[in-house]
C-alpha positions as CSV (number, residue, x, y, z in Angstrom):
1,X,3.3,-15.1,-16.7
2,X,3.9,-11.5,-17.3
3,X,2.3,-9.1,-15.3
4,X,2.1,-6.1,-17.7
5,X,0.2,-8.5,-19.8
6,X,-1.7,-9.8,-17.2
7,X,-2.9,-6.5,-16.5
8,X,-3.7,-5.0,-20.0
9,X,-0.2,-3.5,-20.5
10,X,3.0,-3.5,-22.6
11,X,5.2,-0.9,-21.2
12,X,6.2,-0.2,-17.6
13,X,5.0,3.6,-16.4
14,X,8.2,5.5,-14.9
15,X,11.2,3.8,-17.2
16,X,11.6,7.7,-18.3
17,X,11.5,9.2,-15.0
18,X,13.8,7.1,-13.5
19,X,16.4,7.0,-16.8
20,X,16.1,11.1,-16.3
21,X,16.8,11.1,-12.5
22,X,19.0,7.9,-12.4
23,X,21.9,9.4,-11.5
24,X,20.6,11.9,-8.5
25,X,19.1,8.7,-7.2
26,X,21.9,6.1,-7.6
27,X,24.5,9.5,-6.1
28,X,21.8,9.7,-3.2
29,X,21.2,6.1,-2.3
30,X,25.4,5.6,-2.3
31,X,25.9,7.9,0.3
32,X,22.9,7.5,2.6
33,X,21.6,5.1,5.3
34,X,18.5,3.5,4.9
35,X,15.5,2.1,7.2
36,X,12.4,0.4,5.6
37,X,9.1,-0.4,8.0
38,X,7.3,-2.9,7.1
39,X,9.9,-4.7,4.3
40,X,9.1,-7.4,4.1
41,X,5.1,-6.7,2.6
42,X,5.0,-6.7,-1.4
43,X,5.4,-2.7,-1.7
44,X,8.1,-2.9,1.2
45,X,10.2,-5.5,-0.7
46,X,9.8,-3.6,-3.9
47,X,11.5,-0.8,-2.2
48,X,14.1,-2.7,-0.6
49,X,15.6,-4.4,-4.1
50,X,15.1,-0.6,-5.7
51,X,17.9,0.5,-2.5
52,X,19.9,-2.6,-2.0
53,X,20.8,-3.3,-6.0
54,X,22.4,0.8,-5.7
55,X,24.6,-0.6,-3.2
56,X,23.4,1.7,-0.2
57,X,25.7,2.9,2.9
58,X,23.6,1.1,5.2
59,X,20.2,-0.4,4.5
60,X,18.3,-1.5,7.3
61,X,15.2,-3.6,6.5
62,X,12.4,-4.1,9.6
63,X,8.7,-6.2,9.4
64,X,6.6,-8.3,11.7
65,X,6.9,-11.1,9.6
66,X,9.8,-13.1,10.5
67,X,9.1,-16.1,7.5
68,X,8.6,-13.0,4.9
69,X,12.3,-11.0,6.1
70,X,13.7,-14.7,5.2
71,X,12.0,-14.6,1.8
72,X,13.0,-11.1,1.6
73,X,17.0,-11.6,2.2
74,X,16.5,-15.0,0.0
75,X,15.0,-13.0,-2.9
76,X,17.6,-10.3,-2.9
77,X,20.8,-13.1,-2.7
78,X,19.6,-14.9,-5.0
79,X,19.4,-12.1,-7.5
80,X,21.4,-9.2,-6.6
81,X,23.7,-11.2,-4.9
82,X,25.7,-8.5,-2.2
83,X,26.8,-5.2,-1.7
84,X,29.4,-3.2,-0.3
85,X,26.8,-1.3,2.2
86,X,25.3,-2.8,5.7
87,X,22.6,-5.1,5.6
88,X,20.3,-6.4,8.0
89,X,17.0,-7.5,8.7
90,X,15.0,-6.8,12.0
91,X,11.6,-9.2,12.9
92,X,10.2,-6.8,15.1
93,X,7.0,-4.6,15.3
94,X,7.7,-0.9,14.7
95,X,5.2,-0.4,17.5
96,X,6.9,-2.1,20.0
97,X,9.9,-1.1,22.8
98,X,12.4,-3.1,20.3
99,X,11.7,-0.8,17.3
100,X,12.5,2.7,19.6
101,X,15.8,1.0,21.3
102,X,17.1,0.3,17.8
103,X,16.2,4.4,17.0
104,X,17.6,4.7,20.4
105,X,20.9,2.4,19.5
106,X,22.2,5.2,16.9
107,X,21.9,4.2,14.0
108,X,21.7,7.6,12.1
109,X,19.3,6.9,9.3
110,X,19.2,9.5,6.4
111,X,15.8,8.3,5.1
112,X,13.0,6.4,7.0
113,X,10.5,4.6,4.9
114,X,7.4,3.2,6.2
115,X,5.9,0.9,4.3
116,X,3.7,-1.0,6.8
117,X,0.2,-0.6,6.9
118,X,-3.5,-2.5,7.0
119,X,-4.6,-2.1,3.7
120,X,-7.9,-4.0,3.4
121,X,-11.5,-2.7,3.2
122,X,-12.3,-6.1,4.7
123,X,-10.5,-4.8,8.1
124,X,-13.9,-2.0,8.1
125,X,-16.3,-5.1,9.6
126,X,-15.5,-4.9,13.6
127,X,-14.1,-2.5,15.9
128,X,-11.4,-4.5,16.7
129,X,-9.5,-4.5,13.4
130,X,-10.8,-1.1,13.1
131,X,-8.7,-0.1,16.2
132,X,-5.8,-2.7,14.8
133,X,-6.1,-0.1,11.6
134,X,-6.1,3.2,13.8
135,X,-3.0,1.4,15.6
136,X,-1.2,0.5,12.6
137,X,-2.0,3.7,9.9
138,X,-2.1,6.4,11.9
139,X,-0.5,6.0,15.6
140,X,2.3,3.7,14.3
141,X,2.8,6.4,12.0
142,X,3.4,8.8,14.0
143,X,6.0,7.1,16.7
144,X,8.0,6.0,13.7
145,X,8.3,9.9,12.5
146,X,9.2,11.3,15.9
147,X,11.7,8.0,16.1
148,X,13.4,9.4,12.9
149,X,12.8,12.7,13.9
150,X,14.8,13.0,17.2
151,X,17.1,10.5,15.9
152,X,18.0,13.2,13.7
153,X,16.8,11.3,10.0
154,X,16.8,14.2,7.0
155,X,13.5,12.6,5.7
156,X,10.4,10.4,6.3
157,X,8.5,8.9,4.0
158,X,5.1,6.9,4.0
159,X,3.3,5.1,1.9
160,X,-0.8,6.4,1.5
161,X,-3.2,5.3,-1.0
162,X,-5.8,6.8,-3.8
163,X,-8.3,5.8,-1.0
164,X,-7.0,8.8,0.6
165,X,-8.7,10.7,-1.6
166,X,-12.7,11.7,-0.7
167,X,-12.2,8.5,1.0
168,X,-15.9,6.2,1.3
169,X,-14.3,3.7,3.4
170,X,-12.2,3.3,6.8
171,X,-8.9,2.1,5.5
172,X,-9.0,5.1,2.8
173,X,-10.2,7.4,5.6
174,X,-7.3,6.0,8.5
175,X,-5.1,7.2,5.9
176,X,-6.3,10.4,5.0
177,X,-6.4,11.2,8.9
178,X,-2.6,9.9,9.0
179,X,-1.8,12.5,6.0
180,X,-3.4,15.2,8.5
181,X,-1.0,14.1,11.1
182,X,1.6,14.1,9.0
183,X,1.2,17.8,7.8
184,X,1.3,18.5,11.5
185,X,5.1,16.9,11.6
186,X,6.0,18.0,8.5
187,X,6.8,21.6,10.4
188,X,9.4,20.0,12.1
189,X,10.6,17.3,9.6
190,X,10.7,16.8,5.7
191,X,8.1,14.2,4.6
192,X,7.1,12.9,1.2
193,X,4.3,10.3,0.3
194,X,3.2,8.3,-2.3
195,X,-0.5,7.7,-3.6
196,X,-1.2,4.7,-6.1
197,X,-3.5,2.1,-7.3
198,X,-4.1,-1.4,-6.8
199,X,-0.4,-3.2,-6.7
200,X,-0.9,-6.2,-8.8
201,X,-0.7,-9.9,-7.8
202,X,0.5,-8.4,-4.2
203,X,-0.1,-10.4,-0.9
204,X,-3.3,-10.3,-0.1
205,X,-5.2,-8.8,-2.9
206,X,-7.5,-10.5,-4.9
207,X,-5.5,-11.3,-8.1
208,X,-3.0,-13.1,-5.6
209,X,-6.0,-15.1,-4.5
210,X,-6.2,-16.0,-8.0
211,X,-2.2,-17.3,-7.7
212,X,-3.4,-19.5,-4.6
213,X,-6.7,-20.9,-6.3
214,X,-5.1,-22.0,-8.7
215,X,-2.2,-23.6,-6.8
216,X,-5.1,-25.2,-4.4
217,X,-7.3,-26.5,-7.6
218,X,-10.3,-24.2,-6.3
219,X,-12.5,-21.9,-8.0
220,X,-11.8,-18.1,-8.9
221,X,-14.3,-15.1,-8.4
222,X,-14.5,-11.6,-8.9
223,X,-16.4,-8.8,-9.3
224,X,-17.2,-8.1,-12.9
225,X,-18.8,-4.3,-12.5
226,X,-15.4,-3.3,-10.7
227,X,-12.6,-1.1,-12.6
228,X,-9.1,-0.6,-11.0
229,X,-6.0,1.4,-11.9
230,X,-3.1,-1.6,-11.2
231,X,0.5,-0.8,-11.0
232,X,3.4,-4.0,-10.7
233,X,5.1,-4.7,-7.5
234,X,8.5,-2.9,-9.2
235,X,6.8,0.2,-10.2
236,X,5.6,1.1,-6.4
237,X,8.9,0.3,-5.4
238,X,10.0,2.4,-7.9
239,X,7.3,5.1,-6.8
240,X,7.9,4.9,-3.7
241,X,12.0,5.9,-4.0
242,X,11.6,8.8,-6.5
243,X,9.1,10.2,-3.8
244,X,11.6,9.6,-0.6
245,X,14.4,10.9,-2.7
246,X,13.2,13.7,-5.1
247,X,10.0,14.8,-3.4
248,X,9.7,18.2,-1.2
249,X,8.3,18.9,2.3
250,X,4.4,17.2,2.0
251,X,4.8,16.6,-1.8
252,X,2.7,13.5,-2.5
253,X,3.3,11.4,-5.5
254,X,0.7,9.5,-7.9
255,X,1.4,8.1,-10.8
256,X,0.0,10.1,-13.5
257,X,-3.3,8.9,-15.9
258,X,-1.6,8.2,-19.2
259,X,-2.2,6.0,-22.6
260,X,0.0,3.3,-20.4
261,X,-2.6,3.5,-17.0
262,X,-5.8,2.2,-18.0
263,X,-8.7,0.7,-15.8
264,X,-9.4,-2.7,-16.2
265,X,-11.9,-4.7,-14.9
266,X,-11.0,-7.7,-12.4
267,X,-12.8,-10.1,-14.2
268,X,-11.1,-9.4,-17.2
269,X,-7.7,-9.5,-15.5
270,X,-9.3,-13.6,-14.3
271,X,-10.2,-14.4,-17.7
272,X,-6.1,-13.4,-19.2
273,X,-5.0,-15.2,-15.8
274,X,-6.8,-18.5,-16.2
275,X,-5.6,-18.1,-20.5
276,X,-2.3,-17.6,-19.7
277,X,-2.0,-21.0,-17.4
278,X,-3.6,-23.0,-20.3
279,X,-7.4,-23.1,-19.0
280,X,-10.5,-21.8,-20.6
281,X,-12.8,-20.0,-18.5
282,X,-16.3,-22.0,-18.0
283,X,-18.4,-19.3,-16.0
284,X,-20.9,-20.4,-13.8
285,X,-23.8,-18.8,-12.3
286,X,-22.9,-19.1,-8.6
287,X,-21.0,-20.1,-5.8
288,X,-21.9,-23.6,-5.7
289,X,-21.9,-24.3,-8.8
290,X,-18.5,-22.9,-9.3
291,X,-17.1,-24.8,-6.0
292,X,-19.1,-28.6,-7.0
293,X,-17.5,-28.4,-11.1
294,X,-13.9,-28.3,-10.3
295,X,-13.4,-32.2,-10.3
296,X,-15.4,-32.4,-13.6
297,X,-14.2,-29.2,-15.5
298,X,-9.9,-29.3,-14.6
299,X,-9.3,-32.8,-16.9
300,X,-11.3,-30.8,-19.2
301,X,-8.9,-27.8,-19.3
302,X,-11.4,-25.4,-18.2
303,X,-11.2,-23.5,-15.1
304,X,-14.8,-22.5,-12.9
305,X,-15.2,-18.5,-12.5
306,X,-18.0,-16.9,-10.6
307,X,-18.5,-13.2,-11.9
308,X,-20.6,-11.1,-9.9
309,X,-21.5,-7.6,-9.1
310,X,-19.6,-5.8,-6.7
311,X,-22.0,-5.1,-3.6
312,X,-19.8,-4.8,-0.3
313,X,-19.3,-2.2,1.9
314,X,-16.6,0.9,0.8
315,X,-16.0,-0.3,-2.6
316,X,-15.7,3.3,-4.5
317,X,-17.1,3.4,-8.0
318,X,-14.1,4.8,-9.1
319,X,-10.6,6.1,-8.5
320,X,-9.0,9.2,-8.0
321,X,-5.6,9.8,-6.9
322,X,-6.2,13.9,-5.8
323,X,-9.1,15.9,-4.8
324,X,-10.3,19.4,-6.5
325,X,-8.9,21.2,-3.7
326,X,-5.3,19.6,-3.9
327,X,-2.6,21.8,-6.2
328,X,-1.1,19.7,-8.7
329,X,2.0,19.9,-10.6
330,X,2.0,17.5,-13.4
331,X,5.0,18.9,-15.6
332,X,8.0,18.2,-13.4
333,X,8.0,14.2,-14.2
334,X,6.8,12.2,-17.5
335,X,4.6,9.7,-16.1
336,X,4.4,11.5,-11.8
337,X,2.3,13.7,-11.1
338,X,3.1,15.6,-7.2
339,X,0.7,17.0,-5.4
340,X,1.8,20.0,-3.3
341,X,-0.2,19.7,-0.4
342,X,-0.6,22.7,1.7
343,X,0.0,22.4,5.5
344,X,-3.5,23.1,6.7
345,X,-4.6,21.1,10.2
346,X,-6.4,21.6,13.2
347,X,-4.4,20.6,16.2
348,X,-7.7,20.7,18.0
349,X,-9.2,17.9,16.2
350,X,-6.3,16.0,15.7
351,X,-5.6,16.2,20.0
352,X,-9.0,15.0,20.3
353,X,-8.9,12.0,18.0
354,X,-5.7,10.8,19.8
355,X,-7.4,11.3,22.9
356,X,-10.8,9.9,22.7
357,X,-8.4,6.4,21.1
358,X,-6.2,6.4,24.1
359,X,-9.3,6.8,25.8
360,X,-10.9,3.9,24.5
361,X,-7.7,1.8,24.7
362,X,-7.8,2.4,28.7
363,X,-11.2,1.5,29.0
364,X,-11.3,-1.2,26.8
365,X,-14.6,-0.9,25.0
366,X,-15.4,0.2,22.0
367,X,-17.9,-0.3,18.8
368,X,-17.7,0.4,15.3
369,X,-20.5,3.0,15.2
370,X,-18.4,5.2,17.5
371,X,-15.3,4.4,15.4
372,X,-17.0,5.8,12.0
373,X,-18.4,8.7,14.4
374,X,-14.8,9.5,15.4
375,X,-13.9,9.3,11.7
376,X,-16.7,11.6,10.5
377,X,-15.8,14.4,12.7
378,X,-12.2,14.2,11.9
379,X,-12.4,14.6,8.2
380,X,-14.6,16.6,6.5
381,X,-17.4,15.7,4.2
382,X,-16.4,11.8,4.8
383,X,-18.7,9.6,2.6
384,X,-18.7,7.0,4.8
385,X,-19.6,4.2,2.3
386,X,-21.9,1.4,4.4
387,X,-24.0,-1.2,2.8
388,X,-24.3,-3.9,5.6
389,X,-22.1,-6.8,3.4
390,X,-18.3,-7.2,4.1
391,X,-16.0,-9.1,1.6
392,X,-15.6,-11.9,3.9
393,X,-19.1,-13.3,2.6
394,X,-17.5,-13.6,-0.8
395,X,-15.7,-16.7,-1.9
C-alpha cells in the first residue's frame, strides 16, 4: 500500500527543500555526533535512517523499548546496510541514572534529538498518566537539555506538536508548557523544534489501528466529522533533521499549508484503506453490529466500518500549526515554514509549576482537576477542552 495514496496525495512535501539544502546537511551530518531520545518510536526511527544512511561520525540511538531498538537496528541493516560512523543502540529510559552516566561517560554529542514523548489525548483521562505526561514532555525534557548542555552538545532539538498551538487538550498543553521551558534554556543553549500534523500509519494512531484490525479480522471505526493534516513517517524524519540542522536559536518548524497538504477526513482515509486490501466497505450503524458481521461479511469481500461523530474530550475542530501572536517566516524554505519564536517566559510561573509537581510527587496524591488547574494557570487563555467521554470508550 502506498501511503501518499492512502492519505489523498501524490507527491511527498520537502523533496525541494531537502534537494536545495542536501549538501549543508549531508557536510553536517558527516562530521558530527549524533544522539536520538526516544529512537526507536515511529518519528524517532524516521530520524534515525534520515542520519545513519549519511554515514554520521557517531550516531547514538536510545528508547525504552528494548523489542522496538531490535526492529530499529533490523530495519536499518536490512536496507542501509552499514556505515563508516559509530553505531549503537541503548534500551534505557532517558529519565533514569543510566541515561545521565552515559552523558556523564563522554561522549561529546554535537546534536541531541529528543524524540520521546506521550502523545495521546487518551493519556488526559486520570491523573496518573497525566503526571506520566508531565514526567515524560516536559521534565524529561528538560534533564535531557541540561545533559547535552553541560556535556557541552552545540544543539538540542525536540520534537512538539500543532497541539501546541492554542492548545484545548493536556497532551497539546504539556507541550506548549515544555516550549516555555525551553525558551528559558535556549539562553544558554541553541534549540530548534518541530511542529507537525498527524504522522500517518504511526504506532499507536488510529490508522495503525486500522493495520492491526485488519491483521486480527476485526472491525474498523472512525470518526467521520474529523479532518487532519497527515504527514508519512519519512517526511517527519525528514522535518525533524532540516530543523536540528538548519534551524536558529528557538526557530520552530511546521510544514507549510500547500496544494500537496490537504485535510482529509479519517473515514475517508478507512474507506481507501479497506479498497486498497481488496474489501468493500459495508458500513454499519453501530458497534455491535459492526463487531457480530465480521464472520458473515469477510467471505463476502466486504469489510465492517462504524463511522461516527467525533464526541471525546480535546479533539480540536481544527488545526493550526502557529498562533496570531507567533512571527512567521514562510519565504526561507519551499514547503517549511519557521516560526521565530521570541524568548518571552516567566521564571516565576515556570518555578512554581516544577514545584507544586515535585510537590505532589513527594506527597503522593494528586487528581486531575488540580492537574488542569496547574495547567490553566501556566498558560494563558488555555481552552481546556472537557466533554466527560475519553477515547477509550470507542472501539
Amino acid at each position: 500500500m502506498n501511503i501518499l495514496e492512502l492519505i489523498g496525495r501524490s507527491k511527498e512535501l520537502f523533496n525541494h527543500d531537502i534537494n536545495n539544502h542536501e549538501q549543508t546537511i549531508f557536510e553536517l551530518v558527516r562530521k558530527s555526533r549524533f544522539l536520538v531520545i526516544g529512537a526507536a518510536g515511529s518519528i524517532g526511527q524516521a530520524v534515525t535512517k534520515e542520519i545513519f544512511w549519511r554515514g554520521p561520525k557517531c550516531l547514538h540511538a536510545v528508547d525504552i523499548s528494548e523489542n522496538n531498538l531490535v526492529e530499529l537496528v533490523r530495519q536499518l541493516r536490512s536496507s542501509i546496510g552499514y556505515t563508516d560512523g559509530e553505531f549503537k543502540t541503548f534500551a534505557i529510559d532517558c529519565g533514569g541514572e543510566e541515561f545521565s552516566a552515559l552523558i556523564e561517560a563522554g561522549q561529546n554529542y554535537d546534536f541531541v534529538l529528543n524524540l520521546s514523548a506521550l502523545k495521546h489525548v487518551r493519556s488526559e483521562k486520570d491523573p496518573y498518566s497525566l503526571m506520566r505526561m508531565i514526567r515524560v514532555n516536559i521534565f524529561n525534557t528538560i534533564k535531557t537539555l541540561q545533559c547535552a548542555k553541560a556535556s557541552g552538545s552545540s544543539k538540542y532539538f525536540c520534537v512538539s506538536t500543532d497541539k501546541a498551538a492554542n492548545p484545548v487538550n493536556m497532551m497539546g498543553a504539556s507541550k506548549r508548557i515544555m516550549e516555555i521551558f525551553l525558551a528559558r534554556e535556549s539562553l544558554e543553549i541553541d534549540i530548534s523544534m518541530a511542529r507537525f500534523a498527524n504522522v500517518a500509519f504511526s504506532d499507536g494512531s488510529l490508522l495503525h489501528g486500522f493495520k492491526n484490525r485488519l491483521l486480527s479480522q476485526q472491525p474498523i471505526s472512525a470518526p467521520n466529522d474529523v479532518r487532519r493534516y497527515f504527514i508519512t513517517p519519512k517526511e517527519s524524519g525528514e522535518l525533524c533533521l532540516i530543523s536540528t540542522l538548519l534551524g536558529k536559536n528557538m526557530e520552530t518548524f511546521f510544514p507549510k499549508l500547500s496544494e500537496e497538504l490537504k485535510l482529509s477526513k479519517f473515514s475517508d482515509i478507512a474507506i481507501r484503506f479497506v479498497n486498497a486490501n481488496g474489501y468493500d466497505v459495508y458500513e454499519c450503524s453501530t458497534e455491535e453490529e459492526a463487531r457480530s458481521r465480521v464472520s458473515e461479511l469477510l467471505p463476502k469481500k466486504k469489510w465492517p466500518v462504524y463511522f461516527f461523530k467525533s464526541d471525546t474530550t480535546g479533539e480540536k475542530d481544527f488545526e493550526e500549526f502557529f498562533t496570531e501572536k507567533e512571527e512567521l517566516d514562510l519565504e526561507r524554505f519551499h514547503n517549511v515554514g519557521v516560526i521565530n519564536n521570541s524568548l518571552i517566559f516567566d521564571s516565576r510561573i515556570l518555578e512554581n509549576f516544577e514545584k507544586v509537581v515535585q510537590d505532589w510527587i513527594r506527597n503522593g496524591h494528586y487528581d486531575r482537576s488540580d492537574i488542569i488547574k496547574l495547567f490553566n494557570e501556566t498558560i494563558y487563555n488555555f481552552q481546556h477542552k472537557d466533554t466527560g467521554k475519553f477515547l477509550d470508550n470507542r472501539m
